[in-house]
C-alpha positions in Angstrom: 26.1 -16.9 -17.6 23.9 -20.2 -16.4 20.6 -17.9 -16.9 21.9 -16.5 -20.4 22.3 -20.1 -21.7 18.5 -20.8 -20.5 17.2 -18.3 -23.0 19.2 -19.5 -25.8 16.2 -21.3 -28.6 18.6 -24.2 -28.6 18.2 -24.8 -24.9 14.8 -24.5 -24.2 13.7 -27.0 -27.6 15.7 -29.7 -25.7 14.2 -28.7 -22.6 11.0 -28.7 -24.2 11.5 -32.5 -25.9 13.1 -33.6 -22.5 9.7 -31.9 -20.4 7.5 -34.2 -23.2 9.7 -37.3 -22.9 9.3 -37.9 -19.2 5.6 -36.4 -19.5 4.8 -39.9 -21.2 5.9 -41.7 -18.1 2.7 -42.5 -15.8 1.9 -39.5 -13.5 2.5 -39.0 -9.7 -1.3 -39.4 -9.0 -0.5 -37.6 -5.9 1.8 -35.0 -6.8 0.3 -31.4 -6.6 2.3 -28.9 -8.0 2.0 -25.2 -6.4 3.0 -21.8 -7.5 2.0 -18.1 -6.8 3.2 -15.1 -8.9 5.7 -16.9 -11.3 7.3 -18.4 -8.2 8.2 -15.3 -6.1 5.8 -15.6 -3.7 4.4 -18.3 -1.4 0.9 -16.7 -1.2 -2.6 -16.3 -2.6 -5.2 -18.8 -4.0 -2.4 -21.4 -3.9 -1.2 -21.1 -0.8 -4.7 -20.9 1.2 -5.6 -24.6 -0.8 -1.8 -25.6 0.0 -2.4 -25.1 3.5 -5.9 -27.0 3.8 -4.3 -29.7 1.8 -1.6 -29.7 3.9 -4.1 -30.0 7.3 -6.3 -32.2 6.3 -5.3 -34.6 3.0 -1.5 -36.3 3.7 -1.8 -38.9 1.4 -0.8 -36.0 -1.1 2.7 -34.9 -2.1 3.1 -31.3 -2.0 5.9 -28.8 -3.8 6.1 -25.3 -4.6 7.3 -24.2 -8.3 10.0 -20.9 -6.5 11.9 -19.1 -8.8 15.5 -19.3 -7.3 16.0 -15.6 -6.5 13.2 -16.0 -3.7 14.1 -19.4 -2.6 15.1 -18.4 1.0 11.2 -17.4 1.9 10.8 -20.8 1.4 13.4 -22.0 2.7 12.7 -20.1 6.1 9.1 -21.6 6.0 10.1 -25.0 5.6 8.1 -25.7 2.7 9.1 -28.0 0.4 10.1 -26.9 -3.1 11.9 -27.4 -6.8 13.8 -24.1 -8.4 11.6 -23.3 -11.0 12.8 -24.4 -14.8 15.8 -27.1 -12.9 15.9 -30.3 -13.7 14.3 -31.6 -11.0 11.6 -29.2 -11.3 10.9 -30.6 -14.9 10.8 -34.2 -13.6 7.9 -33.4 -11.0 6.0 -31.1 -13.3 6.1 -33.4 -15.9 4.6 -36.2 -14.1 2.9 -33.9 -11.7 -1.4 -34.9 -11.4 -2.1 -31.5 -10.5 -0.7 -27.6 -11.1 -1.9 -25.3 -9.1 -1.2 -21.7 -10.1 -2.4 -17.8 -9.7 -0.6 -16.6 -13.0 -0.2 -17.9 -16.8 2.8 -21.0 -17.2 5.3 -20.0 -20.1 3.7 -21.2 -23.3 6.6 -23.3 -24.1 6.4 -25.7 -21.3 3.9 -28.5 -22.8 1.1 -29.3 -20.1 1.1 -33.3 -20.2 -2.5 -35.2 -21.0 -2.6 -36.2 -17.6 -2.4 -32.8 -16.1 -5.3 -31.5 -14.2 -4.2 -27.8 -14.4 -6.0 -26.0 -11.5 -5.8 -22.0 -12.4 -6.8 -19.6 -9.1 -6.3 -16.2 -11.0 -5.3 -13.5 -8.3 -8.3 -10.8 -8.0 -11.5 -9.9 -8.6 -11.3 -7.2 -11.9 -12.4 -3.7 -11.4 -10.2 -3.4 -14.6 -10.6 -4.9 -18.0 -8.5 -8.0 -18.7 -7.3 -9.6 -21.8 -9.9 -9.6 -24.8 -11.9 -6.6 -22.8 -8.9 -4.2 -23.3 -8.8 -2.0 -26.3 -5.0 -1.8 -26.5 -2.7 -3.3 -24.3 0.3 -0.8 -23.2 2.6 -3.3 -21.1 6.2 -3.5 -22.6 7.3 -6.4 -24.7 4.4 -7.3 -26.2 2.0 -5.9 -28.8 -2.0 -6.1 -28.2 -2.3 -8.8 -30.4 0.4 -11.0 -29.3 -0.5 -10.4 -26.0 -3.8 -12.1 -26.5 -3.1 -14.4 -28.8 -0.4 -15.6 -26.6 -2.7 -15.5 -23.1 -5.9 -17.7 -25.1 -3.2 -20.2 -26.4 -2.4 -20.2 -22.1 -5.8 -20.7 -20.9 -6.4 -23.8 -23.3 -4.5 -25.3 -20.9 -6.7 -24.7 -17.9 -8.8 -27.0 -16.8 -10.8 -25.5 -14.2 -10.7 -22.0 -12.8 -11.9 -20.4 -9.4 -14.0 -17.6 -9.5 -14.8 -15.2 -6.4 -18.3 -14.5 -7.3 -20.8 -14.6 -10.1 -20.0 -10.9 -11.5 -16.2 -12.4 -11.8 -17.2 -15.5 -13.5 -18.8 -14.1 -16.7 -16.0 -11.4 -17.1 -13.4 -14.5 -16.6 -15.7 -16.5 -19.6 -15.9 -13.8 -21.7 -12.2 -11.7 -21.3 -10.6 -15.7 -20.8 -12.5 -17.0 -23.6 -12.9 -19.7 -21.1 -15.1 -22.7 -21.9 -14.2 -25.1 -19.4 -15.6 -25.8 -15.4 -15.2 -22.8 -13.2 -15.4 -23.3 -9.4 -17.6 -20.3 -8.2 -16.3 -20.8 -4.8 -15.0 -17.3 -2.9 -11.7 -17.2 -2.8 -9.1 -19.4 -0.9 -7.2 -16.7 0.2 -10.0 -15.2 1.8 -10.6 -17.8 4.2 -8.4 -16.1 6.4 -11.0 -13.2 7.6 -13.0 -15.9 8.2 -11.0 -18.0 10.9 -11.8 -17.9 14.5 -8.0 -17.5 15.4 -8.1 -14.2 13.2 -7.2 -11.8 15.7 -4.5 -14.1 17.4 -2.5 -13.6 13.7 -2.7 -10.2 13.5 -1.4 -10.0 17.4 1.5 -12.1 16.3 1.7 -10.3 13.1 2.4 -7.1 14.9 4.5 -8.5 18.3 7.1 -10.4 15.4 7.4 -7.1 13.8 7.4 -4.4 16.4 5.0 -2.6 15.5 3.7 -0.2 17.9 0.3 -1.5 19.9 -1.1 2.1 20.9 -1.4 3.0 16.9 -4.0 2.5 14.3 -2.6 1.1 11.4 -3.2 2.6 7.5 -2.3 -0.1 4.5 -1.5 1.8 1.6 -1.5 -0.5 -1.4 -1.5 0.8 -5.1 -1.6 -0.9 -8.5 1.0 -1.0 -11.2 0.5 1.2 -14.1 0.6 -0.3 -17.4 2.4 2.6 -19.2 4.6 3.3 -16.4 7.9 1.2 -17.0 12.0 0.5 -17.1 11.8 -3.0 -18.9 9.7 -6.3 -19.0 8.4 -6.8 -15.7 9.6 -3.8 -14.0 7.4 -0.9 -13.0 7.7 2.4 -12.2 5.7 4.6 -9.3 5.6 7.4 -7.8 4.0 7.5 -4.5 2.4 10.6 -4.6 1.3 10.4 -1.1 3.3 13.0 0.8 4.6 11.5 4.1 6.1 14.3 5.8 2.6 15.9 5.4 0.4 12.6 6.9 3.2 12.1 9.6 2.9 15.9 11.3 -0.9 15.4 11.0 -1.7 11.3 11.7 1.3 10.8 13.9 0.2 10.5 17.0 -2.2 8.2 16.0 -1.6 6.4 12.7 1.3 4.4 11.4 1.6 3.9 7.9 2.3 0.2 6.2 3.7 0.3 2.6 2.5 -2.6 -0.3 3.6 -1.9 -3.5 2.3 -4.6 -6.1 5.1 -7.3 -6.5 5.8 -5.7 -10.9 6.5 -2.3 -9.1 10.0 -1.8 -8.5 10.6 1.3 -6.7 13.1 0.7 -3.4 11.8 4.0 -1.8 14.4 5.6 1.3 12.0 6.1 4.5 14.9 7.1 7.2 13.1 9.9 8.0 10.0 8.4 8.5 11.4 5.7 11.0 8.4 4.8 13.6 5.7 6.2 10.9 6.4 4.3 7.5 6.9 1.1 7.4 7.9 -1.3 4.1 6.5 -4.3 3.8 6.3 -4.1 -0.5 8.3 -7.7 0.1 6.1 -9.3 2.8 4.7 -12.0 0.6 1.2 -12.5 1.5 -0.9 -9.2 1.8 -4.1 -11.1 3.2 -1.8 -10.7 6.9 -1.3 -7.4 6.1 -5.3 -6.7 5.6 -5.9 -8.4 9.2 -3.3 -6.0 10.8 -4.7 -2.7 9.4 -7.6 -0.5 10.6 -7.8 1.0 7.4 -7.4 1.0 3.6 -6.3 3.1 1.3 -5.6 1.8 -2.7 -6.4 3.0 -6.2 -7.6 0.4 -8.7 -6.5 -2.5 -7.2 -8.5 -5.4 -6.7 -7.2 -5.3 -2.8 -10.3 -3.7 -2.1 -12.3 -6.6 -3.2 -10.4 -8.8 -0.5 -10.3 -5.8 2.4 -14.0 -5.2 1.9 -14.9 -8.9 3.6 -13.4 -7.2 6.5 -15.7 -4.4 6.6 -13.4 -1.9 7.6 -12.6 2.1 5.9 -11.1 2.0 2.4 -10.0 5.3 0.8 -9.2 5.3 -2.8 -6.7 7.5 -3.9 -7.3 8.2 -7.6 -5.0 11.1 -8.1 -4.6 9.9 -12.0 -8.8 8.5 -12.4 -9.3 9.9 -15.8 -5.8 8.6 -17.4 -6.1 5.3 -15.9 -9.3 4.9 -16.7 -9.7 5.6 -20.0 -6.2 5.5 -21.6 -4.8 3.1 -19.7 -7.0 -0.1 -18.8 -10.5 0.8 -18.5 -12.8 -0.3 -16.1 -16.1 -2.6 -15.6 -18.3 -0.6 -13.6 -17.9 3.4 -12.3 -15.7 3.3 -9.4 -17.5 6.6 -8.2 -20.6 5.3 -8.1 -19.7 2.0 -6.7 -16.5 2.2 -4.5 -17.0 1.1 -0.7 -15.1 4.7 0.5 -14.4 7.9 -0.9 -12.2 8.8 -3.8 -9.9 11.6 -3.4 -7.1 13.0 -5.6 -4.5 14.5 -3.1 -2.5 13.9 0.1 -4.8 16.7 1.6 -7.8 15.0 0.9 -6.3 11.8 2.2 -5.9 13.0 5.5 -9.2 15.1 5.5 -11.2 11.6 4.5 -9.2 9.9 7.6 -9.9 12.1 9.9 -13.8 12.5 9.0 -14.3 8.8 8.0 -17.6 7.8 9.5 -19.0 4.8 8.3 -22.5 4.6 10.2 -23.2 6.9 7.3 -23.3 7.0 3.3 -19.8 4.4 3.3 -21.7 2.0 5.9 -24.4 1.5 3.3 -22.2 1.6 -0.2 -20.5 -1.2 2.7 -23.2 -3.4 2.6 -24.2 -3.1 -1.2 -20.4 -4.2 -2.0 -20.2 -6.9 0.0 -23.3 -8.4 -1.4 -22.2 -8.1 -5.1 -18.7 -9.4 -4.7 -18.1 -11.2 -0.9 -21.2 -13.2 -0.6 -19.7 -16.4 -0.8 -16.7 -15.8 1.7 -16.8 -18.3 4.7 -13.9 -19.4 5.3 -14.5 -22.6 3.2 -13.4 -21.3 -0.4 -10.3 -23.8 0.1 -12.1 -26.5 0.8 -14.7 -26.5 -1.6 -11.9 -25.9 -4.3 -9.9 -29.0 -3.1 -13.1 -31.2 -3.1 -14.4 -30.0 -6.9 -11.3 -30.5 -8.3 -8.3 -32.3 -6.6 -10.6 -34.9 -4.5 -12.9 -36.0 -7.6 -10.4 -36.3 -10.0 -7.6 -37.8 -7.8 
């Protein structure tokens, strides 16, 4: 009944006047406000700068933005936090100096003058974003609405990190955005780039129990735009036939499941105890990347991430054609480009596992990739982030 009363017009205009009342009091000069995936996740872009922060700047005060539902992640962590659209949430991000954020605010929540909003995005785009797209299919909104409503969003941005020069003039262009972006790598990245690497994936797998004598493979799909039950709720069908990759990978494979946080599927793996493992709700996929010894994803912009990493990708494009020219469209031919093969069936999945040898053809297509789109991964996308935007205008 509480969330019912939220969406009422009546309640969110006086929430609204209320957020721009106390948005005139002086700002919380060092109040950095955090928030990853509409508050479900504590992860990403803002997590990697929340964590150098964190280590090497305490004079700041740091709070996520959670949505309640996935409070208890943070909870466990011991991170500190305001439920997202509260009361108290409205007094800090009202007066908050800084927002830090992956994904678009709601257009209704007024950003105050002395706001620096800090927008990370969340991937580097193989497919076509905002005024790129043709037609946009995802439910609720129209192509029109949806970018009117996304340019009124980005107004508000004041700076924006890009990955890599072939990001930022899609982001200027598809964004329509005329304001600083911080070509920097991406924060999240860092990660691969950390001497005590290996020591997280060892503790990764020991908190887990996941077996030490296997490989493992790190299946991670998009969302489809078309494919849905309501607003934010995605359908998929794995495709991928399990019985099929356990009696032939078995003995040496297990298999980790990552389904993109809109996809909704709860899919029953009894039978595939010990082989097939879920972790669709683990929130930050970069310690999933440092576990695995191999990739295998569709059009998602994991690859991007995986490929600083250097290690096999397969892309299973079962639905290529549809997806690419009904549903999103793409930037550049994923054929011609992709660090790995593309194959269309379970078969061909295991066949490309089996015969993956990357001192050939993929090793180079490797080393092409990683020039384009990973040349500015160091481990130091956080702090360069941190010292461009929050340190200068602090």
């Amino acid at each position: 009944m509480i969330s019912s009363l939220k969406k009422l017009p009546i309640i969110k205009l006086a929430y609204k006047l209320l957020f721009q009342l106390v948005s005139t009091l002086p700002a919380k000069k060092n109040l950095i406000m955090f928030e990853s995936f509409l508050g479900k996740q504590y992860s990403d872009n803002p997590r990697a700068i929340y964590e150098f922060i964190k280590d090497n700047h305490p004079e700041f005060e740091l709070i996520w933005s959670v949505d309640p539902r996935f409070e208890k992640g943070f909870q466990d962590k011991g991170v500190h936090y305001a439920k997202r659209f509260s009361i108290k949430w409205l007094f800090l991000m009202s007066r908050a100096r800084f927002w830090v954020t992956n994904s678009r605010m709601p257009l209704w929540i007024p950003k105050p003058r002395h706001t620096i909003y800090l927008q990370t995005w969340h991937g580097t785009p193989l497919k076509k974003l905002v005024f790129d797209m043709k037609e946009v299919r995802m439910p609720g909104t129209t192509t029109d609405d949806y970018k009117q409503h996304f340019y009124q969003e980005s107004r508000n941005w004041d700076y924006l990190v890009s990955p890599n020069q072939y990001s930022t003039e899609i982001f200027r262009r598809a964004f329509r955005f005329e304001k600083t972006v911080i070509e920097s790598g991406y924060p999240r990245n860092d990660i691969f780039y950390k001497p005590e690497r290996d020591d997280i994936a060892e503790k990764f797998k020991e908190t887990h129990h996941l077996p030490r004598d296997k490989k493992i493979i790190l299946y991670a799909p998009t969302w489809r735009d078309n494919q849905f039950y309501q607003v934010g709720k995605y359908k998929f069908d794995l495709h991928l036939d399990l019985s099929q990759m356990q009696n032939e990978l078995g003995n040496e494979y297990i298999v980790i499941l990552r389904m993109h946080y809109l996809v909704a599927e709860n899919f029953n793996l009894d039978k595939f105890k010990g082989f097939v493992f879920d972790f669709s709700k683990h929130e930050d996929i970069q310690e999933l990347y440092v576990i695995s010894d191999l990739l295998i994803t569709d059009y998602s912009s994991v690859f991007f991430d995986y490929a600083n990493l250097k290690r096999p990708m397969i892309f299973f494009t079962y639905d290529l054609d549809e997806y690419k020219e009904d549903i999103r469209g793409f930037y550049f031919n994923l054929a011609e480009k992709a660090p790995g093969p593309l194959v269309q069936t379970t078969e061909e999945v295991i066949d490309a596992i089996k015969g993956y040898d990357k001192s050939e053809i993929y090793s180079n297509k490797m080393n092409e990739f990683y020039q384009k789109f990973c040349y500015l991964e160091d481990g130091h996308a956080a702090e360069r982030v941190v010292k461009q935007v929050i340190l200068k205008n602090k």
